[in-house]
C-alpha positions in Angstrom: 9.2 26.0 -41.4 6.2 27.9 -42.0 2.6 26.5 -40.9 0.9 27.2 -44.5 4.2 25.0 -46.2 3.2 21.9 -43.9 -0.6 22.4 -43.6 -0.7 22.5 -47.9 1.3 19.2 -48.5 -0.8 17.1 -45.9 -3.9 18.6 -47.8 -2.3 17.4 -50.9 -1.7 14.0 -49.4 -5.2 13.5 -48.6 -4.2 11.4 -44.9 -6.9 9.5 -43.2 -6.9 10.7 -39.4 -5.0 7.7 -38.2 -1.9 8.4 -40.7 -1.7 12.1 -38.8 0.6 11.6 -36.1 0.9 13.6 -33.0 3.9 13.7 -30.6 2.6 14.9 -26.9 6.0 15.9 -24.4 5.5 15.8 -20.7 8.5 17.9 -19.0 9.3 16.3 -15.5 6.1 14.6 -14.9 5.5 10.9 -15.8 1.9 11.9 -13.8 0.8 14.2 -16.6 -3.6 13.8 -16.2 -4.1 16.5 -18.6 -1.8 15.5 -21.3 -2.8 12.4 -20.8 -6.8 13.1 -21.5 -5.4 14.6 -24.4 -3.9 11.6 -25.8 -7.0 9.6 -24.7 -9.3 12.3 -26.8 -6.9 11.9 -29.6 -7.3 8.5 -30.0 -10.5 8.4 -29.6 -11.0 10.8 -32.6 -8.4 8.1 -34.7 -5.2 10.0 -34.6 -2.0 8.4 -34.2 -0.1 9.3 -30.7 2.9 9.3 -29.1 4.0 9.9 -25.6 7.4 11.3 -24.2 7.8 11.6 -20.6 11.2 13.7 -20.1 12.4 12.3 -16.8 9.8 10.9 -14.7 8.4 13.1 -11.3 11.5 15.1 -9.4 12.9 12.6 -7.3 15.4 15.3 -6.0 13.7 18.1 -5.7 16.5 20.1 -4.3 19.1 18.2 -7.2 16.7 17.8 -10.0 18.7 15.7 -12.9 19.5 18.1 -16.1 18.7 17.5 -19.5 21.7 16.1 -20.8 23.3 16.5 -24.3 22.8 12.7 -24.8 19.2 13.0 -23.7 19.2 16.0 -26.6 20.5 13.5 -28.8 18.2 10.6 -28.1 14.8 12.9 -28.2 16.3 14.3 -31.5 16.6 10.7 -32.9 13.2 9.8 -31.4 11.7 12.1 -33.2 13.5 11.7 -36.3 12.1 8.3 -36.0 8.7 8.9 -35.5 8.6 11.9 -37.7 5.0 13.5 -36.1 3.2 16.3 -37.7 2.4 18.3 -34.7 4.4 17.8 -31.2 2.8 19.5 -28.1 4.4 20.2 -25.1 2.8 20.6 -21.6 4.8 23.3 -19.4 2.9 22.9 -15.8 4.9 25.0 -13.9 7.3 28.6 -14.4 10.1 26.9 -12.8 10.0 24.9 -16.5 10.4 27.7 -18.4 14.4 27.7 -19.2 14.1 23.5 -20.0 11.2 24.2 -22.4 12.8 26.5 -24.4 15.9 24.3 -24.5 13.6 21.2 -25.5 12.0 23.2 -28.5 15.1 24.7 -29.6 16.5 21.1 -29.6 13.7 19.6 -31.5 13.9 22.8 -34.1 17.4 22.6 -35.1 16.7 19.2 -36.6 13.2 18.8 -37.7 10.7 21.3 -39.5 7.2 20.2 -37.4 4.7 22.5 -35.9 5.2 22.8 -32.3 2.1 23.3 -29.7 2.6 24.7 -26.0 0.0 24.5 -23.7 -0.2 23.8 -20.1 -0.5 26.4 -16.6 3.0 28.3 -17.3 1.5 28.9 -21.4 -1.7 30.1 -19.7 -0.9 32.6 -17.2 2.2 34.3 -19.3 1.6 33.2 -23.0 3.4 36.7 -24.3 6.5 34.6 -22.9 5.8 31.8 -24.6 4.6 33.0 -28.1 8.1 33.4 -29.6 9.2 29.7 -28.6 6.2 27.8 -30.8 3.7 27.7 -33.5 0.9 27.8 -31.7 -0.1 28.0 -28.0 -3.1 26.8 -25.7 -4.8 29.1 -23.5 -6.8 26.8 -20.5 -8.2 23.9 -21.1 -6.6 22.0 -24.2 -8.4 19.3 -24.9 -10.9 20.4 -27.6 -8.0 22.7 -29.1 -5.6 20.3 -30.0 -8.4 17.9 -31.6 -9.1 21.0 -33.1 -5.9 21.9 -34.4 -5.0 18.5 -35.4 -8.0 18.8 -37.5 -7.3 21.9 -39.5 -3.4 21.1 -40.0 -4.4 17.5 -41.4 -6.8 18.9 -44.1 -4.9 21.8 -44.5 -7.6 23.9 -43.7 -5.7 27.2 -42.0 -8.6 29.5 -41.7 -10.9 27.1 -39.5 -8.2 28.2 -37.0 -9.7 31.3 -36.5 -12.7 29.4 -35.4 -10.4 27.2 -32.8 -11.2 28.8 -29.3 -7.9 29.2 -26.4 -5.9 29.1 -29.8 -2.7 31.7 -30.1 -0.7 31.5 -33.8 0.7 33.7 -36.1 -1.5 34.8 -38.9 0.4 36.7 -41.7 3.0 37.9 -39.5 1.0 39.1 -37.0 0.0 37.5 -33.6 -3.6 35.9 -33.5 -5.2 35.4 -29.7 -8.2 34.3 -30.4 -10.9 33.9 -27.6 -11.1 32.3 -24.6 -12.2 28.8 -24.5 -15.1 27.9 -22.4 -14.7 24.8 -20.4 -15.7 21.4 -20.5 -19.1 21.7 -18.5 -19.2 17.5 -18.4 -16.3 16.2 -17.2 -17.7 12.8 -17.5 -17.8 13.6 -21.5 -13.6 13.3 -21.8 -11.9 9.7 -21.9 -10.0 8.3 -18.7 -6.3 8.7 -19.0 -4.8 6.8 -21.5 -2.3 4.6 -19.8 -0.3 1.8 -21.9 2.9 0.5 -23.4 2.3 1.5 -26.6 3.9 4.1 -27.9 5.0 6.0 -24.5 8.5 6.4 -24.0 10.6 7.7 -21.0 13.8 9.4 -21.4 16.2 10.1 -18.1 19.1 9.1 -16.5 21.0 9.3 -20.5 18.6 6.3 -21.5 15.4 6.3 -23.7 13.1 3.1 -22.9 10.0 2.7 -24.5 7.2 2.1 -20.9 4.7 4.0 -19.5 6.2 4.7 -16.1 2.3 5.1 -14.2 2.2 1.6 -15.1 5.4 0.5 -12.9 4.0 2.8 -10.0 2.1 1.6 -7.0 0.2 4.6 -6.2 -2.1 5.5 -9.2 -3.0 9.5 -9.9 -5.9 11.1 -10.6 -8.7 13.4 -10.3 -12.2 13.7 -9.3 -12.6 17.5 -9.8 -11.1 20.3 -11.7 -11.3 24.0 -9.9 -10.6 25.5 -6.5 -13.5 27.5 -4.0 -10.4 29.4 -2.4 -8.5 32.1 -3.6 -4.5 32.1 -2.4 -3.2 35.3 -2.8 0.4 33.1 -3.8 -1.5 30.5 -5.8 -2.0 30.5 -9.8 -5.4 29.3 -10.0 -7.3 32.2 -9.9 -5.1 33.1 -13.1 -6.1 29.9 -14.4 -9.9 30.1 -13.6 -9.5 33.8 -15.4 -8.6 32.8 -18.4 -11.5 30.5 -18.7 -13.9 32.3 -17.3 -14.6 29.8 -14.4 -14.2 32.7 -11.5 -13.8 29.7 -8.9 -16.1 27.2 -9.9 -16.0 23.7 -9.4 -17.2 20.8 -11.5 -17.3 17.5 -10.2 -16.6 14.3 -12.5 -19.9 11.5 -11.6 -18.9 9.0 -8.8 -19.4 6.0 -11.2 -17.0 7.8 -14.0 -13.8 8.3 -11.3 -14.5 4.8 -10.3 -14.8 3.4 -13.4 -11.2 4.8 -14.6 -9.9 3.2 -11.6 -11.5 -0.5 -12.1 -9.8 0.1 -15.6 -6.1 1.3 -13.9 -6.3 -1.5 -12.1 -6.1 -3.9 -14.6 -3.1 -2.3 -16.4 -1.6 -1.7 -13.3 -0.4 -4.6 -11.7 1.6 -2.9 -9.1 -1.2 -0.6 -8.0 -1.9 -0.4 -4.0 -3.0 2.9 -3.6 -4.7 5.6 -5.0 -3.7 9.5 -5.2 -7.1 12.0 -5.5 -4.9 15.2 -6.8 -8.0 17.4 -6.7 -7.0 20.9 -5.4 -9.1 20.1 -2.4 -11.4 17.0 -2.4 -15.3 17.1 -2.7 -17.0 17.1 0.0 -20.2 17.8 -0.9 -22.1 14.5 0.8 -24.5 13.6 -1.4 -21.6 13.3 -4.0 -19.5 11.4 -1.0 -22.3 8.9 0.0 -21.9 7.8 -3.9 -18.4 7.8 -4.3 -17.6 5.9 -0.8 -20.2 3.2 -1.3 -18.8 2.6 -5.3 -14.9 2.7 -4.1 -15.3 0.4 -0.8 -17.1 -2.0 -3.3 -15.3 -1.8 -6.8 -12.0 -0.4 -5.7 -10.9 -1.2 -2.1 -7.4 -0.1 -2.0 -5.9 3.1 0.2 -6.1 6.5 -0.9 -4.8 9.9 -0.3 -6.5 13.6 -0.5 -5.9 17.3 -0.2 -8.5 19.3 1.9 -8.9 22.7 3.1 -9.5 23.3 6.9 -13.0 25.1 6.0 -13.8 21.8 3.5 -13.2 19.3 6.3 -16.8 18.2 8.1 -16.9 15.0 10.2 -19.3 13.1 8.9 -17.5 13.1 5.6 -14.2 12.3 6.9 -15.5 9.5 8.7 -17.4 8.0 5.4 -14.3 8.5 3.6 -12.3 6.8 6.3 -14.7 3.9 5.9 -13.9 3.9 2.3 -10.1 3.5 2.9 -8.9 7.2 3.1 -5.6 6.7 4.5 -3.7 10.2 3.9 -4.6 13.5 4.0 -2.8 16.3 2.9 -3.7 20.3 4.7 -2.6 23.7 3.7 -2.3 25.4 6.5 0.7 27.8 5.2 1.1 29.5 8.1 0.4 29.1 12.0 -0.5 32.6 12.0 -3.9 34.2 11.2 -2.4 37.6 10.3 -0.5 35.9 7.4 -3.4 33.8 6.0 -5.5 36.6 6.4 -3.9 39.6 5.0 -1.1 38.1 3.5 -2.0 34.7 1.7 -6.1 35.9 1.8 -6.9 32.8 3.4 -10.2 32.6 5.7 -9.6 30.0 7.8 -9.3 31.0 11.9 -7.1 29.3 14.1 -10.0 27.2 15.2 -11.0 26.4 11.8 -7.5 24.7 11.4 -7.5 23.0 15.3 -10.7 21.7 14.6 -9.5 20.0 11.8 -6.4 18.2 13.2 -9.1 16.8 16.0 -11.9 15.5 13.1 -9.1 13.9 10.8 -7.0 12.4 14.4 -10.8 11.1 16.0 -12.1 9.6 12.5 -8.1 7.3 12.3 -6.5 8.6 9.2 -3.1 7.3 9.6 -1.1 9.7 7.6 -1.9 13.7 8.1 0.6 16.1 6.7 0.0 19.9 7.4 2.1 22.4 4.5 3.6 25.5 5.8 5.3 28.3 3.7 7.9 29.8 5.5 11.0 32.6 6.2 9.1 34.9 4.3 9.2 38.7 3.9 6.3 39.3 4.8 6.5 37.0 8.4 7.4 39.0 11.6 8.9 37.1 14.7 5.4 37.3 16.5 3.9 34.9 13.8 6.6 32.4 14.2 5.8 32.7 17.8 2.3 32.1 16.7 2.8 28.8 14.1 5.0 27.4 17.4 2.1 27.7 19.4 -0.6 26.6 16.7 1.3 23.5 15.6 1.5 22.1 19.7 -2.0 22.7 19.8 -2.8 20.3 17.1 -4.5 17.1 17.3 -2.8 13.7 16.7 0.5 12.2 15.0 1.4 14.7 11.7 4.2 15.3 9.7 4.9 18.6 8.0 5.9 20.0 4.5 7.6 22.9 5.1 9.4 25.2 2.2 9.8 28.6 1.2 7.9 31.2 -0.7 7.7 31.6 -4.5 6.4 34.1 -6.4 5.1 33.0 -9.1 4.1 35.3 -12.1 1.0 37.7 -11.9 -0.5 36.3 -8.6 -1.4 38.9 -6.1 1.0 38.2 -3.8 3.7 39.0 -6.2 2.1 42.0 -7.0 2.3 43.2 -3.9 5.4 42.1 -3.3 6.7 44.2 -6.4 5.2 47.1 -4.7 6.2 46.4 -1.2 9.8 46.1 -2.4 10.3 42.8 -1.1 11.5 42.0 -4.8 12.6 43.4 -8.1 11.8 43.0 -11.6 14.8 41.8 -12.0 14.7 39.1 -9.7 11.5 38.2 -10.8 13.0 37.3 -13.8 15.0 34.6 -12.1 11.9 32.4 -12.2 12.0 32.3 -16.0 15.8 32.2 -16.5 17.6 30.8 -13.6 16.2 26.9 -14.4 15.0 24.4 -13.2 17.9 23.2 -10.2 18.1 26.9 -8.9 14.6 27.7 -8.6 13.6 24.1 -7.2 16.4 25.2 -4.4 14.8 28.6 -3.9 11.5 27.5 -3.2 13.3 24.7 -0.5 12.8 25.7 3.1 16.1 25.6 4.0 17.6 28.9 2.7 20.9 30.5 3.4 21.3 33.1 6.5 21.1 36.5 5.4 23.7 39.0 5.9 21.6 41.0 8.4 20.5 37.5 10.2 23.1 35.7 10.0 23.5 34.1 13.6 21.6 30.7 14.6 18.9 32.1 15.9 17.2 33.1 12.4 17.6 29.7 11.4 15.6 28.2 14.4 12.6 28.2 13.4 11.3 25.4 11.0 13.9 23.3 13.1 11.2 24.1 16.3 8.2 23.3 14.2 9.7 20.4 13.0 10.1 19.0 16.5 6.0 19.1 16.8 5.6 16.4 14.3 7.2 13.9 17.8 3.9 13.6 19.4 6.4 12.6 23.2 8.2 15.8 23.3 5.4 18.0 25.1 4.4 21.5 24.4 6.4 22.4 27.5 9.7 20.8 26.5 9.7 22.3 22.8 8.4 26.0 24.4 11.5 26.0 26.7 13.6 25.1 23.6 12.4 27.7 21.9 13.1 30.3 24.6 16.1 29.4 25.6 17.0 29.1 21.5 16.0 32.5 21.2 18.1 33.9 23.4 21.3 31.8 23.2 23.3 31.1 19.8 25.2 28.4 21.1 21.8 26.6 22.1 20.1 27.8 18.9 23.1 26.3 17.5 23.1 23.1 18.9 19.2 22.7 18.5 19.8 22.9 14.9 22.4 20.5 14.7 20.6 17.9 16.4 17.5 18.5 14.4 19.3 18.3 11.1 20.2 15.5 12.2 17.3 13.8 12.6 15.6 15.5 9.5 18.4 13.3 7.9 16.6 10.1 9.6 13.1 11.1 8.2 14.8 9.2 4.4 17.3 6.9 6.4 16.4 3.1 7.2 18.8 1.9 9.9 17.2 -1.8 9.6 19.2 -1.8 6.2 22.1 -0.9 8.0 21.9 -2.9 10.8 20.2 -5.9 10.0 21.4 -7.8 12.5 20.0 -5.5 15.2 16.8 -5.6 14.1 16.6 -9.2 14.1 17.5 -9.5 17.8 14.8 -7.2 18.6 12.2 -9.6 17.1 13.5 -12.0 18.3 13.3 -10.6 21.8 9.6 -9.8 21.2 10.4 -6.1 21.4 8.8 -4.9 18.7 5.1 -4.0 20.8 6.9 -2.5 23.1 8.5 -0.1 21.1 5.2 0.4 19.0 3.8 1.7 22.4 6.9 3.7 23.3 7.6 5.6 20.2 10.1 8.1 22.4 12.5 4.7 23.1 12.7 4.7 19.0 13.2 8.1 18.6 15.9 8.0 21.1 17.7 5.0 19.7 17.3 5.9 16.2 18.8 9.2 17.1 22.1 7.0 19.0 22.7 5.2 15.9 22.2 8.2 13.4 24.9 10.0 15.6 27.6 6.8 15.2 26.6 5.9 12.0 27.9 10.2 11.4 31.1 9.3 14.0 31.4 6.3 11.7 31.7 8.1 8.6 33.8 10.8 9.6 36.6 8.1 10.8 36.4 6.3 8.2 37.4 9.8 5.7 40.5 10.0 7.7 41.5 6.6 6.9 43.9 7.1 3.0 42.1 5.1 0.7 38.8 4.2 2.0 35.1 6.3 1.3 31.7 6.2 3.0 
């Protein structure tokens, strides 16, 4: 249905704000800040919203669940129900692209309501999005859809010329209008809105009317918007672009971040910890001296950060540790400064990045995980040599994140690649139309042998730098691993089977499994001797991993009986 046919009848109605009703759908993220401000900023203006969260957060990134023709059914009959006048959709990532176009066609074939896109995917390739919605929002969408909901309530269609970030159709013809500038105060827009009413979450072939952040323990949020760095594989430049922002950060006040979370935590009666989701966490001090103080004494609970190896100073890890910083999360990318440098046009040296692993192990944090993008086009054998030897040179207990390369649309890197030859437009294309499962499995770090590598050996790697994170196996032990691995396939080989196996640990609690066992061990008083000795755990963990395996494979033989 045309825009001008609904916009004229609710003009003709003459609706009160609160009678408009708008329909906001979050596409595999029950997290959802932004859309969430949105609903907040909505309300507060005294429209009516709704909240769909299409399957929560990917709990199997590698599997992710499908949208299923009874989850179809049951958003077409939500909908139906509530019968909005505007639905937005918020598409955060490329990967999306294939399941939003499903969702709108869905929603399309049975009812006639104007449909809003918005979100980082809409931002960075809108011309792919234009032909799939009414309208779409360029950057940041708060004051566009308050303004759009005001012009299709009165029916007022030319005032959406005057609607900055706002892309329609305008007599047949496509209207980009300009860039929206963006919010300057952050402290101006509402805290999240997080309650039963009127959220709904649809997965697993059921619809149930919660708000799933309200069932979590760890509670999300932000305390800045913007990044100082520029990734050569990241989207935020593109991001910062179309807003004119060129890198610049704006901080939300201390006393407005910890406001939200005195407020979370009453609604949330299962919150223990807090998640910071800033790109990388202020550190400015002055700003930290504030926040630290307000958090120990209004907040108190644990909470996790991302940092940046040239953000991370001592003095304010140590004030944040005081304050209860308990994980931090570090993109490294790669353990070789010729790929941050002229590959991923990161700055940091390898001392930067050493430097940091000491600060964060001497100030306590207890939970440090380093990201690494690997088997890459553009890495030679000499770098993995190098991220080897960078990663037993770190400071301190860590764990790794470790996955593959994606090239997401427009940024340098895939540029480059394009002209490199390392891909094609064609393939390319595969992040827009091969969905959601298949590009969630491409991005893993566990890719298939190619035909020209197709031996052990080019599989070897991440299963050497995953043996770094085990603090008792010295730098010597895993170097001679590595060498002889090298050179041998039947060691590469059997280095990679005995690390997969114990990458199969990492999720695997054998106290569940053998209860009993555990019991005797506190009983025995064990349990501070093995704290001390972590390479007796490893060790045993590893015994019963390989007959709980033995187990299961005797038990396939047996006719009738399963794991």
């Amino acid at each position: 249905m045309e825009s001008e046919v609904l916009a004229t009848e609710l003009k003709a109605t003459g609706r009160d704000r609160a009678s408009f009703h708008v329909c906001l759908i979050s596409l595999y993220n029950s997290i959802a800040p932004g859309l969430r401000i949105i609903s907040a900023l909505l309300k507060r203006e005294g429209y009516t919203v709704d909240f769909v969260f299409l399957h929560g957060n990917l709990s199997t990134p590698d599997h992710p669940d499908p949208f299923t023709s009874t989850e179809r059914d049951l958003l077409v009959g939500l909908c139906r129900e509530l019968k909005p006048d505007l639905i937005g959709i918020g598409v955060t990532s490329s990967f999306l692209h294939l399941l939003m176009r499903d969702v709108v066609a869905t929603i399309r074939k049975t009812i006639d309501v104007p449909i809003l896109l918005g979100g980082i995917h809409v931002t960075i390739v809108p011309e792919r999005c234009v032909d799939h919605a009414d309208y779409l929002c360029i950057g940041e969408g708060e004051a566009t859809i308050v303004k759009l909901a005001e012009c299709l309530r009165t029916g007022n269609l030319r005032a959406l010329r005057d609607v900055p970030g706002l892309v329609y159709r305008e007599d047949g013809k496509v209207r980009w209008n300009p860039e929206r500038c963006p919010v300057k105060n952050l402290d101006e827009l509402p805290y999240q809105d997080i309650d039963e009413a009127g959220k709904y979450l649809l997965e697993s072939d059921r619809l149930v009317e919660v708000d799933p952040i309200l069932e979590q323990s760890c509670y999300p949020t932000y305390a800045s918007r913007g990044c100082p760095f520029n990734c050569s594989f990241c989207s935020r430049d593109l991001i910062n672009d179309a807003s004119g922002l060129r890198r610049a950060i704006r901080f939300r006040s201390p006393e407005h971040v910890i406001g939200e979370l005195e407020a979370a935590k009453q609604k949330c009666l299962n919150m223990r910890s807090v998640r910071l989701w800033d790109d990388t966490f202020p550190t400015r001090l002055s700003w930290l001296r504030e926040f630290t103080q307000l958090y120990k004494e209004r907040v108190g609970l644990p909470f996790e950060i991302w940092l940046h190896p040239k953000s991370v100073r001592r003095e304010a890890v140590c004030m944040l540790k005081e304050a209860g910083l308990a994980s931090v999360d570090i993109g490294i990318e790669s353990g070789s400064q010729r790929v941050r440098r002229e590959i991923f046009n990161r700055p940091e040296k390898q001392e930067d990045v050493i430097a940091t692993s000491h600060v964060l192990a001497d100030c306590g944090i207890e939970r440090v995980t380093f990201d690494l993008i690997l088997e890459h086009e553009y890495e030679r054998l000499a770098d993995k040599w190098e991220t080897l030897d960078l990663l037993l040179r770190l400071k301190g207990s860590f764990k790794l994140n470790m996955h593959g390369l994606s090239y997401l649309p427009k940024t340098a890197l895939t540029e480059r690649a394009l002209k490199d030859g390392f891909i094609t437009e064609d393939e390319l294309e595969f992040v827009f139309d091969g969905g959601l499962e298949a590009n969630m499995l491409h991005h893993r770090w566990v890719k298939p042998p190619r035909p020209n590598n197709a031996d052990a050996r080019g599989l070897i790697w991440p299963r050497l730098y995953f043996l770094t994170q085990y603090p008792f196996l010295s730098p010597r032990v895993i170097r001679s691993i590595a060498r002889w691995a090298s050179k041998s396939k039947l060691v590469a080989g059997a280095v990679i089977c005995v690390v997969d196996m114990l990458w199969g640990m990492e999720e695997w609690r054998p106290e569940l499994e053998y209860p009993g066992l555990v019991q005797r061990v506190r009983r025995g008083g064990l349990e501070p001797f093995l704290r001390a000795h972590p390479g007796v755990v490893f060790i045993g963990r590893l015994i019963l991993a390989f007959v709980r395996r033995v187990r299961r494979s005797l038990i396939r033989l047996v006719p009738g009986r399963s794991t």
